[in-house]
N, C-alpha and C positions, 0 to 999 in steps of 0.2 A: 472386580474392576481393575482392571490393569494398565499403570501406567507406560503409554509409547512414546511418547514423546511430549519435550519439555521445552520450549522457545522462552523467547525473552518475553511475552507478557501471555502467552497463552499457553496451557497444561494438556494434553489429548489422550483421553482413556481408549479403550478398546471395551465395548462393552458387548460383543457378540458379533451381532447383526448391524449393530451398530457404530459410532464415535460419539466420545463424548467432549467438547470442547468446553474448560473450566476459563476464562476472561481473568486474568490476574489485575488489582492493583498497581502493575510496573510499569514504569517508563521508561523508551529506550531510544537511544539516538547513537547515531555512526556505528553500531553494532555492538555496544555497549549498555548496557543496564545499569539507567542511571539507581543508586542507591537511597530510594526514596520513593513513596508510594504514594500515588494521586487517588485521595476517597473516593468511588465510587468510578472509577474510571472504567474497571472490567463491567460491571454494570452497562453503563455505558454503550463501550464498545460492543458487546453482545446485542444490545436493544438497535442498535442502529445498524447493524451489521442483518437481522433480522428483518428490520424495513425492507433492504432494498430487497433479500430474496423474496419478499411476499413480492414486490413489484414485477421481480423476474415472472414468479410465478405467473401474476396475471397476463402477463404477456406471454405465457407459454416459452418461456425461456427456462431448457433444463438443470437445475440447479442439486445442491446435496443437501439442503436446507429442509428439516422436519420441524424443528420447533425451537423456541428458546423460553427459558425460565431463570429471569432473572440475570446471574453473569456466568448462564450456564446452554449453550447450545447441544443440541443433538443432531444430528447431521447421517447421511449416510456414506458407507463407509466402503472405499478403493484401496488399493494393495500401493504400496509407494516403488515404482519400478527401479529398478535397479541400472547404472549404466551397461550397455554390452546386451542384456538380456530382452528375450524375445516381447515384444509388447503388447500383442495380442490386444485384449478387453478389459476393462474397469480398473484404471491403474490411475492414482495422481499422475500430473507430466510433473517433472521436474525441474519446474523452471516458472517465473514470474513475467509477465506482460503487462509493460509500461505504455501509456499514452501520456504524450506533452501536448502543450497546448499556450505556453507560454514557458518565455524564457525565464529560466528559474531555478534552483537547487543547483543540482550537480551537472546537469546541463551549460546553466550560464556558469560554473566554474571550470568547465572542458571549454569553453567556448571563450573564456578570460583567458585561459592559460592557453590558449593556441592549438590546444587536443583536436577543436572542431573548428571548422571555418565558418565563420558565419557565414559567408556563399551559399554553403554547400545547405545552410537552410533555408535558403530564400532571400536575405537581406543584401541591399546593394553596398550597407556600409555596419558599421557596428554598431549594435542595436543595444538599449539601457537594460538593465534589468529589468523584466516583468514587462517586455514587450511580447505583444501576440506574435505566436508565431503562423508563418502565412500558411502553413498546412501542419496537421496533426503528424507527432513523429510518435511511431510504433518499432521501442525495443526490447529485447528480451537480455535476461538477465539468469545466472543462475539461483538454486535456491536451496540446496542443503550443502553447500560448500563453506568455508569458512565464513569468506567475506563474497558479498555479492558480487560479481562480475558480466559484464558485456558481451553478449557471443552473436557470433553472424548467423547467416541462415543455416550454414552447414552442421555447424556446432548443433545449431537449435535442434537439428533433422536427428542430431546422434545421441544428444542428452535424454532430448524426449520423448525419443522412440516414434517420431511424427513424421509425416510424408510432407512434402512442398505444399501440397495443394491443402492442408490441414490448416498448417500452419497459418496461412493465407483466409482459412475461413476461421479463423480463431481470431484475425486482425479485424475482421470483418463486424464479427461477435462483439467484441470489448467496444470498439467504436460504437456500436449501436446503443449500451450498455449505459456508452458515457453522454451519448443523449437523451439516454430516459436521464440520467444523472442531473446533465444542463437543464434540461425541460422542469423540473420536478425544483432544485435549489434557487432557478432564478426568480421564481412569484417568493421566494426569501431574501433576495438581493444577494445572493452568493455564488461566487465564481467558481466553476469547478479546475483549477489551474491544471493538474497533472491527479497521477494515479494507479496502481498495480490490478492487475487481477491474476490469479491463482486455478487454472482448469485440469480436468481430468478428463477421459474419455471412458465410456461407459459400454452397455453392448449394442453392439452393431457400431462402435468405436464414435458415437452419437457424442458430441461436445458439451461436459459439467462446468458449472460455474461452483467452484469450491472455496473453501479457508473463507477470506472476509473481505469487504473492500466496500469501499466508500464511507469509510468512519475519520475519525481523525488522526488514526497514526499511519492509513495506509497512502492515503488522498492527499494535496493540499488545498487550499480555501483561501478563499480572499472578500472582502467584502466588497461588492460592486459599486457602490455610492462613491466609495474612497475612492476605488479605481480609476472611475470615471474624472476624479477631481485632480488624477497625478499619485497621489499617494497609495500604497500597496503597505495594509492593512493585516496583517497573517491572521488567520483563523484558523491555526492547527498546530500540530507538536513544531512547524516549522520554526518557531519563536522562541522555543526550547533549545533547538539547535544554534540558535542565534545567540540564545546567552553564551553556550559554550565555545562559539567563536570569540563571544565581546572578549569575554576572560583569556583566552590564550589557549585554552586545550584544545579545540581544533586544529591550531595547528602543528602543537607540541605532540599531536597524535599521529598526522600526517606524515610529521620527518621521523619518528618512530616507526613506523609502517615503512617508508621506503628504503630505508638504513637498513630495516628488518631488525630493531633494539626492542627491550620488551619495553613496551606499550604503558603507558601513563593512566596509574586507575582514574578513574573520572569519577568527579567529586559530589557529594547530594545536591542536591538545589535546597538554596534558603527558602525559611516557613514563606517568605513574603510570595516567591514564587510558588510555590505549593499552591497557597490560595488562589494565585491569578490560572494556574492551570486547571487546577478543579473548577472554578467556574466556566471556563474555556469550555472543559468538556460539557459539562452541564448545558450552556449556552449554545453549542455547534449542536447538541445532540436534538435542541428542541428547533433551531434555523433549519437543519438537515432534512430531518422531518415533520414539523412542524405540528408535532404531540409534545405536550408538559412531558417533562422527566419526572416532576413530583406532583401527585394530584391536589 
């Protein structure tokens, strides 16, 4: 069993025929690994990552999804293409596919700092945080480079070795994806606010649904009741990210990053937080899919 590769909370063997993906206990936010491990969280994230591709499944949506045990998936297994190189059949793409759906994260911070116009997404004037946005926004972003980044169509065409009209039915895919998503979270009172997915092309260049998506670090969540009453409730690692703004390291990371100085370690979360996140997960994992985590 050999290990390929090592991300901030998930391990990926090579076991032949197949992949093996080990769920870590870690936390991670701004591309950092916070120093501090949430009980059962790769648990977790595996069991709930495992949900929706049974869903995929039933709906005949092609996925890499063989089984999971525990905080341990098996998956089947693509070659990870390389830039430049010819891309043929059964290759990860390399690259992530974001749907929005509300203004929020890094979004409404391009759109505070002037990056985005709010025009240009539908609103006549400036919109609060955690307003709906009037049509779903689909971007791509890269995915084995340092720090994630924004690219257009063209980029997307060269990175991921994908023709226009792919690309296009990839956008098509995820959207649909993220209505079995809405359909399925809201008999839980839960918003599905935004979200990544991860695909591959297979033979006959037929479109994978790969890696994991719709759990809590990939997603974010909002509880609809709150919603409805004005207030926006987080129900996901988004809360996480929240501490590390209240305290100052978001931004002390930011002018680090753009100065280009080396980067400020980011610090454990207190026991007190530890608790409130492990039951987070615990909690979203049974709202999400609406099976006990513990019998």
């Amino acid at each position: 069993m050999e290990l390929i590769r090592k991300g901030k909370v998930k391990e990926v063997y090579d076991l032949g025929d197949e992949l093996l993906f080990v769920f870590t206990d870690n936390i991670s936010v701004f591309d950092k690994i916070i120093p501090t491990r949430i009980p059962g969280k790769g648990e977790i994230l595996c069991r709930t990552a495992a949900f929706w591709f049974r869903k995929l499944n039933d709906r005949g949506i092609k996925n890499h999804f063989l089984r999971c045990e525990g905080s341990r998936m098996y998956v089947k297994k693509f070659r990870i293409l390389n830039r430049g190189e010819p891309e043929g059949e059964n290759f990860l793409v390399p690259l992530e596919f974001i749907t929005r759906y509300y203004l929020a994260g890094s979004l409404y911070d391009r759109v505070k700092k002037g990056k985005v116009d709010y025009r240009e997404l539908g609103f006549s004037s400036m919109p609060e945080y955690g307003a709906r946005l009037p049509e779903p926004i689909f971007e791509i972003t890269t995915k084995f480079e340092e720090y994630d980044r924004k690219v257009d169509m063209n980029e997307a065409m060269e990175i991921g070795g994908l023709k226009r009209d792919e690309i296009e039915e990839i956008r098509e895919l995820v959207l649909r994806i993220d209505r079995i998503i809405e359909d399925e979270v809201s008999k839980r009172n839960l918003i599905h606010v935004d979200g990544k997915k991860e695909l591959a092309l297979g033979e006959g260049r037929e479109i994978y649904v790969v890696d994991t998506f719709g759990t809590m670090d990939e997603d974010r969540w909002w509880d609809r009741e709150a919603y409805e009453r004005g207030e926006i409730k987080q129900l996901s690692k988004e809360f996480v990210r929240q501490y590390y703004r209240e305290i100052g390291y978001y931004d002390a990371l930011l002018k680090a990053r753009e100065k280009g100085e080396e980067e400020p370690d980011i610090l454990p979360l207190p026991d007190e937080m530890v608790e409130r996140v492990r039951k987070l997960y615990e909690e979203m994992f049974e709202r999400i899919t609406g099976e006990r985590f513990r019998s």
